[in-house]
Backbone as a chain_set.jsonl record, in Angstrom:
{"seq": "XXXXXXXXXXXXXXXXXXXXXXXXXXXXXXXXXXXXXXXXXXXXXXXXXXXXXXXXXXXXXXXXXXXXXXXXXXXXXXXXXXXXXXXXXXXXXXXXXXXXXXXXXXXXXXXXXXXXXXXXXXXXXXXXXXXXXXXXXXXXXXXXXXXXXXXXXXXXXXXXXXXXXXX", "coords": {"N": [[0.835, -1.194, 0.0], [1.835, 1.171, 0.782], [3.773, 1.448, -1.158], [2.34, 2.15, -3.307], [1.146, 4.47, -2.72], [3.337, 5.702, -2.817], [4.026, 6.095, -5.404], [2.157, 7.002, -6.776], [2.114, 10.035, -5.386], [4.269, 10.738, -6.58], [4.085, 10.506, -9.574], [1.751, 12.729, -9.376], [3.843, 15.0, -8.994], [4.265, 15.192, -11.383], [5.593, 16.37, -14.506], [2.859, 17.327, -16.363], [2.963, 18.092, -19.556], [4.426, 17.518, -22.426], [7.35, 17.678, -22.19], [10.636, 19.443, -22.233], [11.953, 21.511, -25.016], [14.832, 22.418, -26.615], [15.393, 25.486, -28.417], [16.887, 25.421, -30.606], [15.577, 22.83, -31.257], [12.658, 22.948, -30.946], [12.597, 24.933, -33.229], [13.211, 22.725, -35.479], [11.524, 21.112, -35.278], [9.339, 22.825, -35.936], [9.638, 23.612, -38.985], [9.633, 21.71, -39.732], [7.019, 20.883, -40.316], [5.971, 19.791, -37.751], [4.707, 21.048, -35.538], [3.647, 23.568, -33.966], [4.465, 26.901, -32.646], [3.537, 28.467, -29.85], [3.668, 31.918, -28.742], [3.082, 32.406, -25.483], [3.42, 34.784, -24.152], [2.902, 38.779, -23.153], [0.909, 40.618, -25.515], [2.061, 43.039, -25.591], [4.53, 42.567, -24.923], [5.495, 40.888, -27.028], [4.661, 42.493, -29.255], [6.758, 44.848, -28.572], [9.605, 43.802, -27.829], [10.217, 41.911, -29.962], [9.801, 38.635, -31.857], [10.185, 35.35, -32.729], [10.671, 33.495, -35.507], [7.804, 32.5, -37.59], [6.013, 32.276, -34.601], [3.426, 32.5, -33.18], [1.469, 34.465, -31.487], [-0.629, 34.046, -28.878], [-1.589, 35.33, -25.805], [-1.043, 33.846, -22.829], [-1.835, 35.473, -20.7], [-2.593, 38.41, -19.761], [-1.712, 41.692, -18.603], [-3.197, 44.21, -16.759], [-3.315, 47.335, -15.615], [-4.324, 49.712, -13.05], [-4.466, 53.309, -12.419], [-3.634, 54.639, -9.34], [-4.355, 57.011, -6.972], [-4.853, 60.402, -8.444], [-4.335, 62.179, -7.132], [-2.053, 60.784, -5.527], [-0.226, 60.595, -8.136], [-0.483, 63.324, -9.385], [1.19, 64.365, -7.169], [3.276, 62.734, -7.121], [4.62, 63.673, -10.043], [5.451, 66.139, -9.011], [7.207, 65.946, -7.559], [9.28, 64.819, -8.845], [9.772, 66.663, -10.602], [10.465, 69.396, -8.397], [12.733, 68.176, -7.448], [14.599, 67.544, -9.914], [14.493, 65.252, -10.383], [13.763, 62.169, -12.559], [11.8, 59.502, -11.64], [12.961, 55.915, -11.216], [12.003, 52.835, -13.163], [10.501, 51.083, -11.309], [10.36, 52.619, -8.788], [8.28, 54.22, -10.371], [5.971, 52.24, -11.127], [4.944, 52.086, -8.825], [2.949, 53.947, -8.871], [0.518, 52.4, -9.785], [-1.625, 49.995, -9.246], [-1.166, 46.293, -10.361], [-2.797, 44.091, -12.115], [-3.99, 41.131, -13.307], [-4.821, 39.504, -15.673], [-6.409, 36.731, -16.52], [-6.155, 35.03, -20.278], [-9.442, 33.711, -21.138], [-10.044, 32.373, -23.2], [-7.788, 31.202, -24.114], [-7.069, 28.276, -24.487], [-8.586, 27.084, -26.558], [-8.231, 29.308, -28.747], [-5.566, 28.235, -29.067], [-6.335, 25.247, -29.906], [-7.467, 25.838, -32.092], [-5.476, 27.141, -33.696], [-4.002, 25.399, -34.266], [-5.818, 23.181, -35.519], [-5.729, 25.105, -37.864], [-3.341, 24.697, -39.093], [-3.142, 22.1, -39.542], [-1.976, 20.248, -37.208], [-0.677, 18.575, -34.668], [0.968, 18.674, -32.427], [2.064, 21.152, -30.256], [4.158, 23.929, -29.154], [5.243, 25.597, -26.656], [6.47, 28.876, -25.782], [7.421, 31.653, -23.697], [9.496, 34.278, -22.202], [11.252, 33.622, -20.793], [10.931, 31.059, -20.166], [9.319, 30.199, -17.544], [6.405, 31.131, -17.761], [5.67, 29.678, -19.917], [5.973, 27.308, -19.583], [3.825, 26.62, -17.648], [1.784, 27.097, -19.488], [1.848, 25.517, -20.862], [1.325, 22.904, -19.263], [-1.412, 23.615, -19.235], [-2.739, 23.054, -21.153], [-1.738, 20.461, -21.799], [-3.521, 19.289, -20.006], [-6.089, 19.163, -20.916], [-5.252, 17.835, -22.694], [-3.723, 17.909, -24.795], [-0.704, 17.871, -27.509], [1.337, 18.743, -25.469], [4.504, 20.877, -25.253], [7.396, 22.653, -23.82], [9.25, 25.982, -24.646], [12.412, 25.279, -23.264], [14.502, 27.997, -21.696], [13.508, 29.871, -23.086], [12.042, 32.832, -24.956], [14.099, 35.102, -25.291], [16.52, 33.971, -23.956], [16.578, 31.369, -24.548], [15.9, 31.622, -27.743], [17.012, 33.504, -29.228], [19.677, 33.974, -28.318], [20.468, 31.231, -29.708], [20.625, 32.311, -31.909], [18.446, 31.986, -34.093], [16.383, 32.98, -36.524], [14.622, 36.027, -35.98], [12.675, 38.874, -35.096], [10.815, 41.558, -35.908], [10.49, 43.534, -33.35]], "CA": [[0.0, 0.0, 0.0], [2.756, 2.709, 1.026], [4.336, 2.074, -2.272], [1.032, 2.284, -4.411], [1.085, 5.876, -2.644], [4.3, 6.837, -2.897], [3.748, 5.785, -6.614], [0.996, 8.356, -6.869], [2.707, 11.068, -5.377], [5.45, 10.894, -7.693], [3.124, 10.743, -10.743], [1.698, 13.628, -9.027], [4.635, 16.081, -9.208], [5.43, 14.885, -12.48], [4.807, 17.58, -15.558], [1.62, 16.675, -17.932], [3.078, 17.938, -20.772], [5.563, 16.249, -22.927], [8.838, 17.972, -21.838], [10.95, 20.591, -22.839], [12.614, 20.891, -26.127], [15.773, 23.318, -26.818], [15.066, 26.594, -29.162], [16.917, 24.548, -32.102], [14.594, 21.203, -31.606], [11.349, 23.189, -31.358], [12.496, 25.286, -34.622], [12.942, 22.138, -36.088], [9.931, 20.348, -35.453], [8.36, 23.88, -36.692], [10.465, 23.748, -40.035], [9.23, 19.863, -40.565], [5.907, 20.814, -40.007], [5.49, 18.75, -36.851], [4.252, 21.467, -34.763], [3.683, 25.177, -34.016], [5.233, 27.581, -31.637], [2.648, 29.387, -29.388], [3.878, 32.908, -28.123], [2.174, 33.424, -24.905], [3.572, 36.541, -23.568], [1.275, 39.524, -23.605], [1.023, 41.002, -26.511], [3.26, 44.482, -25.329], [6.043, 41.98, -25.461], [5.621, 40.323, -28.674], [5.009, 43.656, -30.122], [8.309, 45.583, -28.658], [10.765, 43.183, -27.89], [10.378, 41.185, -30.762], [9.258, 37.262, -31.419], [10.959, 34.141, -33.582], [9.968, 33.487, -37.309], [6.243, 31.811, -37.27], [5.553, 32.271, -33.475], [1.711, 32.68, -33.176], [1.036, 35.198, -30.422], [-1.653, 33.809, -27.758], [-1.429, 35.069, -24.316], [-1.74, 32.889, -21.617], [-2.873, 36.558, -19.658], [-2.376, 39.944, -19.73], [-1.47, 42.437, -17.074], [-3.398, 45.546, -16.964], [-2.139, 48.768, -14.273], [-5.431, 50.85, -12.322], [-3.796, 54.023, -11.671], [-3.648, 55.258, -8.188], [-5.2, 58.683, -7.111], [-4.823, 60.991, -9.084], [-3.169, 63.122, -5.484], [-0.734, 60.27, -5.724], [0.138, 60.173, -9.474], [0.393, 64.507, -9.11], [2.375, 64.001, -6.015], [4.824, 62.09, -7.637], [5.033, 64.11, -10.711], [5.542, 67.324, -8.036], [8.827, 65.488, -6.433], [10.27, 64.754, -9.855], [10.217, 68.308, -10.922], [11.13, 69.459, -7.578], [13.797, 67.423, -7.436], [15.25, 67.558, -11.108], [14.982, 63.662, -11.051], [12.978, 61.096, -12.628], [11.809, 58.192, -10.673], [13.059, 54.772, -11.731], [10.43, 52.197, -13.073], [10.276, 50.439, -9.68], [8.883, 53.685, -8.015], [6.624, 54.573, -10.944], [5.304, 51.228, -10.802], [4.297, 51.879, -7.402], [1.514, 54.476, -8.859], [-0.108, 51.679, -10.127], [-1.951, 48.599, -9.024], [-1.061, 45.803, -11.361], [-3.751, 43.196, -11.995], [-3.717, 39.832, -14.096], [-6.296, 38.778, -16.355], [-6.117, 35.728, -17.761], [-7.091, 34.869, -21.681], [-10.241, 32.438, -21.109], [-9.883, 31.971, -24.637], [-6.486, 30.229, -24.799], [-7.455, 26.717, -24.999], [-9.43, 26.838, -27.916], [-7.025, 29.307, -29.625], [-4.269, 27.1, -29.247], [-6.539, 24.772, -30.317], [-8.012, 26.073, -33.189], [-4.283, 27.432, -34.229], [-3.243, 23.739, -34.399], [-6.347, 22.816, -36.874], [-5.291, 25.562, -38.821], [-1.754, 24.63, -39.161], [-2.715, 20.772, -39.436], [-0.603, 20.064, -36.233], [-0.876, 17.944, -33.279], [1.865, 19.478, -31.288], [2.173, 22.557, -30.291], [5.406, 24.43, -28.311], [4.551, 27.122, -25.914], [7.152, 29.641, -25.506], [7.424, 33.016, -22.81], [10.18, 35.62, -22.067], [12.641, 32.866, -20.222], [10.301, 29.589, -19.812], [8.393, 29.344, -16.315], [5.297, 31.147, -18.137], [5.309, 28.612, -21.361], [5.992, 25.537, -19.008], [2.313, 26.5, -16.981], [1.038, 27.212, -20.336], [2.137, 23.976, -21.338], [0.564, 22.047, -18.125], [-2.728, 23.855, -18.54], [-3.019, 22.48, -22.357], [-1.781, 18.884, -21.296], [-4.426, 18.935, -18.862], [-7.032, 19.278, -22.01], [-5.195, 16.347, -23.374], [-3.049, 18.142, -26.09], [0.186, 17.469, -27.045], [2.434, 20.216, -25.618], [6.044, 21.117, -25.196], [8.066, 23.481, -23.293], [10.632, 25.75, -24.63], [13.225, 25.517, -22.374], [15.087, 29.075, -21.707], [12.293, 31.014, -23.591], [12.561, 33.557, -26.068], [15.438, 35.459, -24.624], [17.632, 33.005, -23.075], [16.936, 30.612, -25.704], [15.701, 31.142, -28.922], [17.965, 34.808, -29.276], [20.891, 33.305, -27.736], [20.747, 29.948, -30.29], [20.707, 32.932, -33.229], [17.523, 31.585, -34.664], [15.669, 34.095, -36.996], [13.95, 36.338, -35.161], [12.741, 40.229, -35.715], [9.57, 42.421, -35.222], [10.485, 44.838, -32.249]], "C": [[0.877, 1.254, 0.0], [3.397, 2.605, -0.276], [3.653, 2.191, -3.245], [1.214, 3.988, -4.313], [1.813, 6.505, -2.964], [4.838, 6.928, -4.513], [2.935, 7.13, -7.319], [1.036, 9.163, -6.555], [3.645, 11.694, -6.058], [4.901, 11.633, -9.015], [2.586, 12.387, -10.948], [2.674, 15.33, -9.515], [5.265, 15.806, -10.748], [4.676, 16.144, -13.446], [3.901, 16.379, -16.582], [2.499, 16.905, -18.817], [4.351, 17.608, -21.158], [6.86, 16.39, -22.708], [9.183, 19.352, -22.338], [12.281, 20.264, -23.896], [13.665, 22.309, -26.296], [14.78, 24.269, -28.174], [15.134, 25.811, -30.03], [15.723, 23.383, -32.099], [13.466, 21.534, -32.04], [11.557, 23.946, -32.82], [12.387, 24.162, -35.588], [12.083, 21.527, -36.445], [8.81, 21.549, -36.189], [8.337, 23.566, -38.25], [9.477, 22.499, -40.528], [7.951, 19.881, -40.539], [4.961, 19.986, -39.054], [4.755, 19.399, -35.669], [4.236, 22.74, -34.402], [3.971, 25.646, -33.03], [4.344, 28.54, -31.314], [3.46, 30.357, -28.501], [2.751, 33.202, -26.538], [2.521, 34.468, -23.717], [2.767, 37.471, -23.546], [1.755, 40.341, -24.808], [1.915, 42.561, -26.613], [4.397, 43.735, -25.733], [5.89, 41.625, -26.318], [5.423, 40.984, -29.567], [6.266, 44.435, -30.211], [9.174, 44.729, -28.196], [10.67, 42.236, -28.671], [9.987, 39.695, -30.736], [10.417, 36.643, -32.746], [10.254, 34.039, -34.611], [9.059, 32.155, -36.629], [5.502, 32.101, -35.886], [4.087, 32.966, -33.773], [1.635, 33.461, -31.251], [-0.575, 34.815, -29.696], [-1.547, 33.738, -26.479], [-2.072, 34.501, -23.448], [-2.629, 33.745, -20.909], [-2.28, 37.326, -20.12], [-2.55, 40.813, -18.805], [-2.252, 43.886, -17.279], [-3.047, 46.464, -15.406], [-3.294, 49.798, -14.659], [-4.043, 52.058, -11.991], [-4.131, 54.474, -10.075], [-4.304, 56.253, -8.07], [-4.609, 59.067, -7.925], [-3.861, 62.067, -8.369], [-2.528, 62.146, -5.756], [-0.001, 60.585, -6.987], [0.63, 62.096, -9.446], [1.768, 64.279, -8.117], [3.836, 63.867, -6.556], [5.259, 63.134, -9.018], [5.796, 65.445, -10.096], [7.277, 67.011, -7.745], [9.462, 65.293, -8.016], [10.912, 65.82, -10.165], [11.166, 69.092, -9.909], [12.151, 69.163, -7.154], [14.674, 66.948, -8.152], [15.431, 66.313, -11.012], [13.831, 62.794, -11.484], [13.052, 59.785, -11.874], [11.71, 56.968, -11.65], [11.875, 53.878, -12.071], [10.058, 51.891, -11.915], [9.667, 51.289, -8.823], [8.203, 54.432, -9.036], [5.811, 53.293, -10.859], [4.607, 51.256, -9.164], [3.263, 52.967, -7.083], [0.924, 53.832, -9.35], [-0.451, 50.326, -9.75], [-1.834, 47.717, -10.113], [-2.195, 44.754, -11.082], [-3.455, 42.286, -13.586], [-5.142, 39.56, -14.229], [-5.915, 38.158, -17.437], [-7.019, 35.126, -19.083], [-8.042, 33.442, -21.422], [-10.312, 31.809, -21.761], [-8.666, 31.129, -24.524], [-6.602, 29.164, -25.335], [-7.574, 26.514, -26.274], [-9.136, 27.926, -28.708], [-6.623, 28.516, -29.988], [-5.003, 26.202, -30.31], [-7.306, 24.941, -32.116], [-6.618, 27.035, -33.918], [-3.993, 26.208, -34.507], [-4.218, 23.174, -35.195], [-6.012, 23.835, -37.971], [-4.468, 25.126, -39.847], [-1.55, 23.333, -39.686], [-1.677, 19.915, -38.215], [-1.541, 19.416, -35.249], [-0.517, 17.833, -32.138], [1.648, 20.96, -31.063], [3.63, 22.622, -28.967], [5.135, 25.597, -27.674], [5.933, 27.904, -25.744], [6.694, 30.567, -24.6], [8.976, 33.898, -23.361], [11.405, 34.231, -22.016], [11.953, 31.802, -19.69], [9.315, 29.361, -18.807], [6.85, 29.919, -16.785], [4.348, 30.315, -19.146], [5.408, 27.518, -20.754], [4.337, 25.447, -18.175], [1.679, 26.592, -17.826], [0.861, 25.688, -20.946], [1.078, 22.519, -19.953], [-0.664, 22.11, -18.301], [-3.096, 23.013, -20.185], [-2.836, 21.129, -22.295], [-2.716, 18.541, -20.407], [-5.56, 18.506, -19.596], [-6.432, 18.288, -22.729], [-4.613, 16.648, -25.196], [-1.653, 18.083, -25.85], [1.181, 18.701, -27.133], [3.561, 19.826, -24.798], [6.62, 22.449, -24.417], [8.966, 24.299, -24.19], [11.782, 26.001, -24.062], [14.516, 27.05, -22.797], [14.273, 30.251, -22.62], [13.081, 31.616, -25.309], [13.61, 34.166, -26.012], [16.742, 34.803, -24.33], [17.47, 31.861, -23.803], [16.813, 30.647, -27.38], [16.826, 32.404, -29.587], [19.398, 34.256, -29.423], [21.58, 31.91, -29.027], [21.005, 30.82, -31.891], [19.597, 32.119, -33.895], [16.713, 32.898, -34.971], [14.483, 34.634, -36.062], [13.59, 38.398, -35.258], [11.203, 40.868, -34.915], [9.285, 42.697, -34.163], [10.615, 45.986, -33.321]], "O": [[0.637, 2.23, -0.711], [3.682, 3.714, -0.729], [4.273, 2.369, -4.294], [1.37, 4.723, -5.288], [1.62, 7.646, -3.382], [5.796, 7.617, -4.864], [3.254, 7.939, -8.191], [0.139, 9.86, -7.03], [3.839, 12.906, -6.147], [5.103, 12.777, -9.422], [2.746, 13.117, -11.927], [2.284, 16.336, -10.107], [6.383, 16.108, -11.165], [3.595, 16.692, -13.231], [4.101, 15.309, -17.157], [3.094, 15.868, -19.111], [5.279, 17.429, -20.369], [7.62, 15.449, -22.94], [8.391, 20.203, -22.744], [13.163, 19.408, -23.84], [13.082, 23.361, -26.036], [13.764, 23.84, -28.722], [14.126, 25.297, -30.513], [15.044, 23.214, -33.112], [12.95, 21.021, -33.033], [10.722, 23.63, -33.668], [11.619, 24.336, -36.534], [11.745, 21.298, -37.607], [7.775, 21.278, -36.798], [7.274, 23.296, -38.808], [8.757, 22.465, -41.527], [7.476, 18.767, -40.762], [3.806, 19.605, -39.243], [4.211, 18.674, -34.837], [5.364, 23.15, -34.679], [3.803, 24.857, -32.1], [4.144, 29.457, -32.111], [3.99, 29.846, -27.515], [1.84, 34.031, -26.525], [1.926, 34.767, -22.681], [1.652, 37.144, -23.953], [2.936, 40.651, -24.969], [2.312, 43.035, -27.678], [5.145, 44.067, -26.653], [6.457, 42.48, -26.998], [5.747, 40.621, -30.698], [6.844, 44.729, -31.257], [10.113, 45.524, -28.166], [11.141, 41.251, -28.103], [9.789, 39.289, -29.591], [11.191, 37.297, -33.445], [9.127, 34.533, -34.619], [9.298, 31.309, -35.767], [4.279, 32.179, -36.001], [3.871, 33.878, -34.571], [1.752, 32.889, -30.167], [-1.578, 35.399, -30.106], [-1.435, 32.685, -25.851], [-3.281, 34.524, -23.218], [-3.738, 33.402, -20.501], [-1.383, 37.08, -20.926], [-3.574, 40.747, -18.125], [-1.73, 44.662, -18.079], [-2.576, 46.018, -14.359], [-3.455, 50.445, -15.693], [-2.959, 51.772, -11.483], [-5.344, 54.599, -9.904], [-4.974, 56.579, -9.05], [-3.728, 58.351, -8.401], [-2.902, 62.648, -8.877], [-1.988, 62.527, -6.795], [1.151, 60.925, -6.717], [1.831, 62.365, -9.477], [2.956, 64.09, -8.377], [4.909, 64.467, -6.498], [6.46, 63.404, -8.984], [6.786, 65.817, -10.727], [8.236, 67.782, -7.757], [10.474, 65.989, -8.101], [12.12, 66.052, -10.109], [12.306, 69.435, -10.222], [12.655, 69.939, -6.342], [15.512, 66.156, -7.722], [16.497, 65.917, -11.484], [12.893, 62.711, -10.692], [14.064, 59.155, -11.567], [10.878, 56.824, -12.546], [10.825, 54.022, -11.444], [9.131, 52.553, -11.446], [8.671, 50.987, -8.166], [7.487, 55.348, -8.632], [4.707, 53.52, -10.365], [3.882, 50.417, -8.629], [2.745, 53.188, -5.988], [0.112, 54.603, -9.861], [0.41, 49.462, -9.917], [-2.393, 48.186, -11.104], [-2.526, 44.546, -9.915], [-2.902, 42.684, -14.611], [-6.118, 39.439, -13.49], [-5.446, 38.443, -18.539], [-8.211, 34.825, -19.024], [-7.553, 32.314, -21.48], [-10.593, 30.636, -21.514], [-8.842, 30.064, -25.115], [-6.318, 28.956, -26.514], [-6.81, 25.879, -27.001], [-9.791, 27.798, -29.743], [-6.954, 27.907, -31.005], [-4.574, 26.213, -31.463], [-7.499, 24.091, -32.984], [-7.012, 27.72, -34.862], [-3.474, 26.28, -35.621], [-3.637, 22.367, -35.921], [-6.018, 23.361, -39.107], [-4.676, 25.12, -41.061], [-0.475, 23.005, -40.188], [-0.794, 19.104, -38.491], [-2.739, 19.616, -35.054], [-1.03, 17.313, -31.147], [1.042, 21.729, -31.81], [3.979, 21.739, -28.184], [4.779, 26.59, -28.31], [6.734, 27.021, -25.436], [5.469, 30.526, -24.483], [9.389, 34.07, -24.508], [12.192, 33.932, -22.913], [12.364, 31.489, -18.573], [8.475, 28.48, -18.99], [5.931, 29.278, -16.275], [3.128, 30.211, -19.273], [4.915, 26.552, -21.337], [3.737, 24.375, -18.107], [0.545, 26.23, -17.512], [-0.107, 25.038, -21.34], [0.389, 21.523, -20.171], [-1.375, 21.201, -17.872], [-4.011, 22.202, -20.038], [-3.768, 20.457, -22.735], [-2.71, 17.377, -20.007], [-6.162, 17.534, -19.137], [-7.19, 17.761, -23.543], [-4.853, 16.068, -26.255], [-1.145, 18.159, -24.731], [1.643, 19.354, -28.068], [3.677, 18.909, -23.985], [5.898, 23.42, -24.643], [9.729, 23.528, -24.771], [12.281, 27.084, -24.368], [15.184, 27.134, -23.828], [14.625, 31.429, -22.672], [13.898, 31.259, -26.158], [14.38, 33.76, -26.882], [17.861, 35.271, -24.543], [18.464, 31.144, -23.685], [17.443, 29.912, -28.141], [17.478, 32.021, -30.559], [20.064, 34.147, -30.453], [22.777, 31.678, -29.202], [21.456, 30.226, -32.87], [20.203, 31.214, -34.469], [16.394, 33.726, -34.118], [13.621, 33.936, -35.527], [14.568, 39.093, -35.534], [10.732, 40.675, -33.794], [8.193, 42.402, -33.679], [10.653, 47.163, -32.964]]}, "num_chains": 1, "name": "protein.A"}
């Protein structure tokens, strides 16, 4: 019995989806037509810092930023002036509440990107991976076959020199 469980805890922590594949592997499987490369960053990033040749932009979420009062948001503009300095992002970010709203839609994107395409894989990409590996879990959960790509867009697909443009 204790090793049935400790069987099923294992299982447990294990990742649904199929692994993670280097920048080069998933370009290749793109190239061979074995599977498509889902962007889901929010769409600010995949507009100004640029994406990889084919990447299909579908964010997992998107962050939107309530401003603060309006007495805060003067305030702060008051001390800049006053003070001939601009404040770093880190304290302008702190006139704004950030909030996360995630695309309900993804699923059935993804999925309806992958009948497009003819595909039965798909590769989730982010910035640097831990957003495309939960993107990847929540689509293996739905029983599709997804991929990681390990070190992201940045830290891997940049880095491996794989075509890449539109910032």
């Amino acid at each position: 019995m204790k090793l049935l469980l400790s069987l099923l805890a294992l299982f447990a922590f294990a990742n649904a989806y199929e692994g993670d594949l280097t920048a080069k592997e998933a370009y290749e499987m793109q190239k061979e037509g074995k599977a498509i490369i889902i962007d889901v960053r929010t769409t600010l990033e995949f507009l100004y810092t640029g994406h990889g040749e084919g990447f299909i932009n579908i964010p997992a979420y998107e962050w939107t930023y309530v401003p603060k009062s309006i007495e805060t948001r003067v305030q702060s503009a008051d001390y800049e002036v006053k003070n001939s300095k601009v404040k770093d992002h880190k304290s302008t970010m702190k006139l704004y509440h950030p909030k996360e709203v995630i695309n309900k839609n993804f699923v059935s994107e993804v999925m309806k990107a992958m009948k497009m395409q003819g595909v039965t894989n798909v590769i989730l990409v982010c910035r640097s991976g831990p957003r495309s590996s939960a993107a990847a879990e929540t689509l293996a959960k739905e029983g599709i076959t997804a991929y990681n790509m390990e070190d992201g867009f940045i830290y891997g697909w940049t880095k491996e020199d794989l075509p890449w443009g539109g910032q």
